[in-house]
C-alpha positions in Angstrom: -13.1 16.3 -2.5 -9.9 14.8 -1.3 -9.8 16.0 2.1 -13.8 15.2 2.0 -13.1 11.4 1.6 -10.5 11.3 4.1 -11.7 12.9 6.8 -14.8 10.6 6.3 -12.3 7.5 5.7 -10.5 8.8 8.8 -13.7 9.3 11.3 -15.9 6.2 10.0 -13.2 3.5 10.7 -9.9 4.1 8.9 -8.3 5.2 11.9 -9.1 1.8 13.8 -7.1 0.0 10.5 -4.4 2.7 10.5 -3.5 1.8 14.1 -4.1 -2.0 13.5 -0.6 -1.4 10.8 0.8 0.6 13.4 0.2 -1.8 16.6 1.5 -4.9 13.7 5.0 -2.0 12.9 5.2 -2.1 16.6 5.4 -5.7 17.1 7.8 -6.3 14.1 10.1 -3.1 16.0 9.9 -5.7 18.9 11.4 -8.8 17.3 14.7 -6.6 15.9 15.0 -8.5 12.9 11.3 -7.2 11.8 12.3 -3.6 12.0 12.0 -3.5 7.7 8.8 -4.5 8.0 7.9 -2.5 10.8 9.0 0.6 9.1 6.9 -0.4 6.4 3.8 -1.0 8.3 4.2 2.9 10.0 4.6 4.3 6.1 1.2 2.2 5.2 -0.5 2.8 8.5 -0.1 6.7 7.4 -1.2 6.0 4.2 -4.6 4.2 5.5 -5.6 7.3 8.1 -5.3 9.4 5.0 -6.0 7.2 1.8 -7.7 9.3 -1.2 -5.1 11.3 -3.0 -2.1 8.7 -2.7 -1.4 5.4 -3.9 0.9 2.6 -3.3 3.5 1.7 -6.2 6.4 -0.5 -6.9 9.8 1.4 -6.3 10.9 -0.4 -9.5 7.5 1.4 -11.1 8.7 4.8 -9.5 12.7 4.8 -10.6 12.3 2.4 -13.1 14.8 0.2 -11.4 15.4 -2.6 -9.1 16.2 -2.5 -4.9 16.7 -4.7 -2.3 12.6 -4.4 -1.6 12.0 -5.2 -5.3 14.3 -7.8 -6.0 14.6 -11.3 -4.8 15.2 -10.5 -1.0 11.8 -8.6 -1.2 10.1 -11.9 -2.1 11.3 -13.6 0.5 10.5 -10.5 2.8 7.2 -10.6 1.4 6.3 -14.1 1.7 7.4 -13.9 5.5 5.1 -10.7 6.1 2.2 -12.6 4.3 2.7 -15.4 7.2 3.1 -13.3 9.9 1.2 -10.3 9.7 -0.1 -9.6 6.5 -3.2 -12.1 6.0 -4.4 -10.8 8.9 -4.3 -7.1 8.5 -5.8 -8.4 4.9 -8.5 -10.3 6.7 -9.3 -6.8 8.7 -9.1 -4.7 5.5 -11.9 -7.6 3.3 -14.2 -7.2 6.6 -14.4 -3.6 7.0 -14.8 -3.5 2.9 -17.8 -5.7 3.7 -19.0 -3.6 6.0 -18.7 -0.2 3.7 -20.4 -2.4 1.0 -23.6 -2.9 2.8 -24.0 0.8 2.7 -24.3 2.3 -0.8 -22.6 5.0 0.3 -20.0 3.4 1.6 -19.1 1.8 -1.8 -15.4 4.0 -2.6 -14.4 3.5 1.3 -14.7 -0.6 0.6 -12.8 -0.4 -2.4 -10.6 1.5 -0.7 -10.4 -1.4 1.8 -9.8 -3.8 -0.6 -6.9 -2.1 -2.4 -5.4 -1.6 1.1 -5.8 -5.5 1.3 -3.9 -6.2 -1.5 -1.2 -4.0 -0.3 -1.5 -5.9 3.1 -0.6 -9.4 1.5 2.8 -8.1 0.0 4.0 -4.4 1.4 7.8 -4.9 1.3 9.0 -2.9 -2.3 6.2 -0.7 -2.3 6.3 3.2 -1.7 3.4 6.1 -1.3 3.3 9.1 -3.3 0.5 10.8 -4.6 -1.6 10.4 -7.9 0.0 12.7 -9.6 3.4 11.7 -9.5 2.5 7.7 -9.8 0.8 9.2 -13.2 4.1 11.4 -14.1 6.2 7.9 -13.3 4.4 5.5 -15.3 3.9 8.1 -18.1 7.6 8.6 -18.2 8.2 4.9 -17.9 5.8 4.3 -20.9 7.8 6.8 -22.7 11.4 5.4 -22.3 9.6 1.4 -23.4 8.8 3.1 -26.8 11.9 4.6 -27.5 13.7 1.9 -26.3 11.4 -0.3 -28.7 11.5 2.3 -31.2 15.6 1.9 -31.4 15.4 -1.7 -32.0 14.0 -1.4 -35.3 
């Protein structure tokens, strides 16, 4: 069902999004100083060819720790992104959920859309993998707040 969705994702419009991140990871390669970004954008441009199957997460959410991207420096890095190029790849991601709305059919490629929005408006600390292991990561994480909880009393 996977490959279903995506290659109808991919064919009915995803693939004019997908390059939008890659033209905006282009333009950040450009200005040196945007490289992080810009390798973000290609990562997330991937992800929005091929969506279904594979979700963003926190890296903190993943190894249960903090990094440069999910610390401090990536607020900043996100609040900069969210001027420069995120609102508008966020802007392109609410219209063309709009526009999969108006179909009934088109219903999981706008939510798809919008979850691709939010991811637009603050990338930098974020990571794709698929389902399975974001389940297997907050499942373990879950696991190590109980025992730890567990411990304390």
């Amino acid at each position: 069902m996977r490959a279903i969705l995506n290659f109808l994702w991919f064919v009915l419009g995803g693939v004019f999004m997908g390059l939008g991140w890659w033209l905006a990871g282009a333009v950040a390669f450009l200005t040196i100083v945007g490289i992080p970004w810009g390798k973000a954008c290609f990562v997330i441009g991937q992800f929005t060819f091929l969506p279904f199957g594979r979700e963003a997460v926190s890296r903190k959410e993943l190894n249960n720790r903090d990094d440069i991207g999910t610390g401090g420096l990536g607020l900043v890095g996100n609040i900069l992104w969210f001027v420069f190029a995120g609102i508008w790849l966020a802007i392109g991601h609410v219209l063309s959920a709009i526009a999969c709305f108006i179909t009934i059919i088109g219903i999981p490629f706008g939510v798809q859309h919008l979850k691709l929005a939010g991811i637009a408006l603050a990338p930098i600390g974020k990571t794709i993998v698929t389902k399975e292991v974001a389940a297997a990561a907050r499942k373990q994480n879950a696991e190590e707040l109980v025992t730890a909880l567990n411990s304390r009393h």
